[in-house]
N, C-alpha and C positions, 0 to 999 in steps of 0.2 A: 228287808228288815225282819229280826224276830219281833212278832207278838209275844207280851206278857200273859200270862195267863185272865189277866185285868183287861185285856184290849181284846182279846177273844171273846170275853165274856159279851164287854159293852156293844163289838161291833159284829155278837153272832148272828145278828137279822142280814144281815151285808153281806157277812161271807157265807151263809145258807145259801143265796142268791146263788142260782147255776150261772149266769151272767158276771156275776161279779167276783165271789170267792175272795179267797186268802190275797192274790192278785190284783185284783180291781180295790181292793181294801188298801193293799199295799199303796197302788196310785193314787188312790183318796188322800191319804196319809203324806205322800210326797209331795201333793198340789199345793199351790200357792194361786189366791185367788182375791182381788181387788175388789172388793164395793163404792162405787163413790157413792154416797148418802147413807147418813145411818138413821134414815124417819121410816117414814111407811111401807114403803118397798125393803127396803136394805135389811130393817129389825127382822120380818121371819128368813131372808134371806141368810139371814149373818148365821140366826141361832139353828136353822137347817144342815147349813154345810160346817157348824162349831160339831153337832148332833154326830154328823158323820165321820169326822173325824179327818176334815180337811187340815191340812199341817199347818199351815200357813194364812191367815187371813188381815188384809189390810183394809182400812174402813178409814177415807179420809170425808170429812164435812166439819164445816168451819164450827158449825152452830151449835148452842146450848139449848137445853131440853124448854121445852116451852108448856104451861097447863095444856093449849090445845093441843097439845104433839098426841095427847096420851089417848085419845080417841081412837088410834089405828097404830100408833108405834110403840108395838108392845115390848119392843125394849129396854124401854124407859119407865120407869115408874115415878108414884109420886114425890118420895121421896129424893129422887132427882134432878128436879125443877132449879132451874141456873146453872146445872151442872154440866161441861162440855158431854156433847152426844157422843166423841169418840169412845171415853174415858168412862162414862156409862152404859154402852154396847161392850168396850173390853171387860167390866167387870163383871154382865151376867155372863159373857161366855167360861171365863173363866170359870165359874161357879157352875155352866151347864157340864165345861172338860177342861179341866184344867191341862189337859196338853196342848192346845192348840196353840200356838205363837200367834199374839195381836199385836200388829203393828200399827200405829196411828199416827193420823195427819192432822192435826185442828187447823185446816188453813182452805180455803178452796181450791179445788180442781181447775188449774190456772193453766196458761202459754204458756210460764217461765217454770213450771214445774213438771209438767203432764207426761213428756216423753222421760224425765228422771224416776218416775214414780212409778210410769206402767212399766217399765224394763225390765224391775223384778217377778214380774206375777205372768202365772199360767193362762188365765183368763181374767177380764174384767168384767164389773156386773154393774150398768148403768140404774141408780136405784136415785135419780134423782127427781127434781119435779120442775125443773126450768128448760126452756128450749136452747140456752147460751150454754148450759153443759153439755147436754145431749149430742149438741151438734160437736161442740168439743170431742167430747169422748171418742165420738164415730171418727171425726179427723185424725185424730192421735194414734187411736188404736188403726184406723189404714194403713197409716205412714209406716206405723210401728210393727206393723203386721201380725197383731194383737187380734186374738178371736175374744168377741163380747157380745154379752146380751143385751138389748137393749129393751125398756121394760115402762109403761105409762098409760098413769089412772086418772079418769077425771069423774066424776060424780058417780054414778052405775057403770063406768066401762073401763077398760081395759085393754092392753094391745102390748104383744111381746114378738121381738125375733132376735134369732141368733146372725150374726157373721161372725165367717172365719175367712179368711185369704181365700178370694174366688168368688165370692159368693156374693147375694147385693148387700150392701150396708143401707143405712139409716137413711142415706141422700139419696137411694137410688129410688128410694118409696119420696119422700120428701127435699127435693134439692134446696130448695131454702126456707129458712124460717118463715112462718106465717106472718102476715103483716100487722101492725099495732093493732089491737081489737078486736081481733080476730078471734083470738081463744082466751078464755077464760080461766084465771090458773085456780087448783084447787083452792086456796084461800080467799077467793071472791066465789066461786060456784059450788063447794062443798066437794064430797066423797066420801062417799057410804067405807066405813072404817073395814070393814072386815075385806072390801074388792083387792085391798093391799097385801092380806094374807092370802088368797086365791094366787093375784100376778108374782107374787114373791116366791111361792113355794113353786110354782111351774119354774122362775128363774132358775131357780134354786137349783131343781130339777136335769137341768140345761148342761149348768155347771158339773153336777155329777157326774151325767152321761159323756161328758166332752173328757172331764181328765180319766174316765175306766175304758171310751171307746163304747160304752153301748147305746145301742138303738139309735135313733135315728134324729138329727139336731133339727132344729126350725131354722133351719138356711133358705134360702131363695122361699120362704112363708113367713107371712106374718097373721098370730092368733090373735085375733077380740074376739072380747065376749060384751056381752051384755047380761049384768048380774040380773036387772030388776026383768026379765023378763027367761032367764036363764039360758041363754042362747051363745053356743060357740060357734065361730067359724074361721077357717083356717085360706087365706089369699092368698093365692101364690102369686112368688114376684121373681122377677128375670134380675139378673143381673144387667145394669146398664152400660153398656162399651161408650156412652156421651157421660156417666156420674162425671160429677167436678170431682171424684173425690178417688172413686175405685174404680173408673173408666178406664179406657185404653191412651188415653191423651188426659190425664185430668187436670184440673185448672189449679185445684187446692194442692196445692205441692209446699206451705210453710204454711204453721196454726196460726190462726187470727182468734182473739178473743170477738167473740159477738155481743152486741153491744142487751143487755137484758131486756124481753120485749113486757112490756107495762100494759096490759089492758085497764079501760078508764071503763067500761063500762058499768 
């Protein structure tokens, strides 16, 4: 593609990059890249890869802006409240670059839609807060042979890893959902607002490096931290030949919706 002399200007920090250049700029610019959730994960993640001049961005979540949202999902503003979250994520991108193509979903990340939806995008970016999509997305993108990040915050912590075809996915660290009670979702136990822009921009980050090809993915690791005591650390994890899902015989071979887990505590 030519750059304009407007698109050199905006994306000269990128193509200064010895790593990146005219080239990896170009690949940014061709990418097409999925968000499901547009709240606390997904907001810095959208307006990062809008920043860089990803081509393509789709952002599908059913839900409207909520007064709580706006503690950590700074995509939303006040002014927004009732207003669908897709439709208000497309309009600050828009305003941060107006070239980037939004495409939007106001529906949930569904069985009867999942494999239609990721087909068009380069990557997808798990930016949600339930374990029934999570696990979704991880199944989908196996089947589909879909590299994605997957990305989750609960009070002070955090925890991100990438797959790509090969590598372990989401059930290789977790085969199945936790049991009822078990976990606490942020809307019963909180989360410190800002640990969203920390895990979001590392996604963010992910996405970058995967459509230019540099440095090195968090495949077979998964990163927590711990905000309130400032501590990273980096697990590594095997791929599993028993996953139900990316195993060598695996069980999960057609998506099941998982039924949403309810903590009462």
């Amino acid at each position: 593609m030519d750059f304009t002399e407007d698109q050199i200007h905006r994306y000269s920090r990128h193509i200064l990059l010895q790593d990146i250049g005219v080239e990896g700029q170009e690949k940014i610019c061709n990418g097409k890249v999925l968000i499901v959730g547009a709240g606390g994960l997904g907001s810095p993640i959208a307006y990062y890869l809008a920043a860089a001049g990803v081509g393509t961005i789709g952002i599908i979540d059913p839900d409207v802006v909520d007064l709580s949202n706006l503690q950590r999902q700074i995509i939303h503003f006040t002014d927004d409240l009732e207003k669908s979250k897709v439709l208000s994520a497309k309009e600050k991108i828009h305003k941060l670059n107006p070239e980037v193509n939004v495409v939007t979903y106001q529906t949930p990340f569904a069985v009867d839609n999942a494999f239609e939806i990721i087909q068009d995008y380069d990557f997808i970016v798990d930016g949600t807060d339930n374990f029934s999509t999570k696990y979704l997305i991880n199944d989908a993108c196996v089947m589909a042979r879909k590299p994605f990040s997957h990305g989750g915050i609960l009070r002070f912590h955090g925890q991100t890893l990438t797959h790509v075809p090969g590598s372990a996915c989401y059930r290789c660290l977790y085969p199945e959902p936790p049991g009822a009670d078990a976990v606490l979702s942020c809307s019963q136990a909180g989360v410190l607002g800002a640990i969203t822009g920390v895990l979001g921009s590392i996604q963010a980050t992910e996405v970058l490096k995967y459509l230019t090809g540099v440095g090195t993915l968090l495949t077979n690791r998964l990163l927590t931290f711990d905000a309130r005591e400032m501590n990273f650390n980096t697990l590594v994890l095997k791929h599993d030949t028993h996953c139900p899902a990316c195993g060598t015989n695996p069980s999960i071979i057609t998506l099941q919706q998982i039924e949403e887990i309810s903590c009462k505590i």
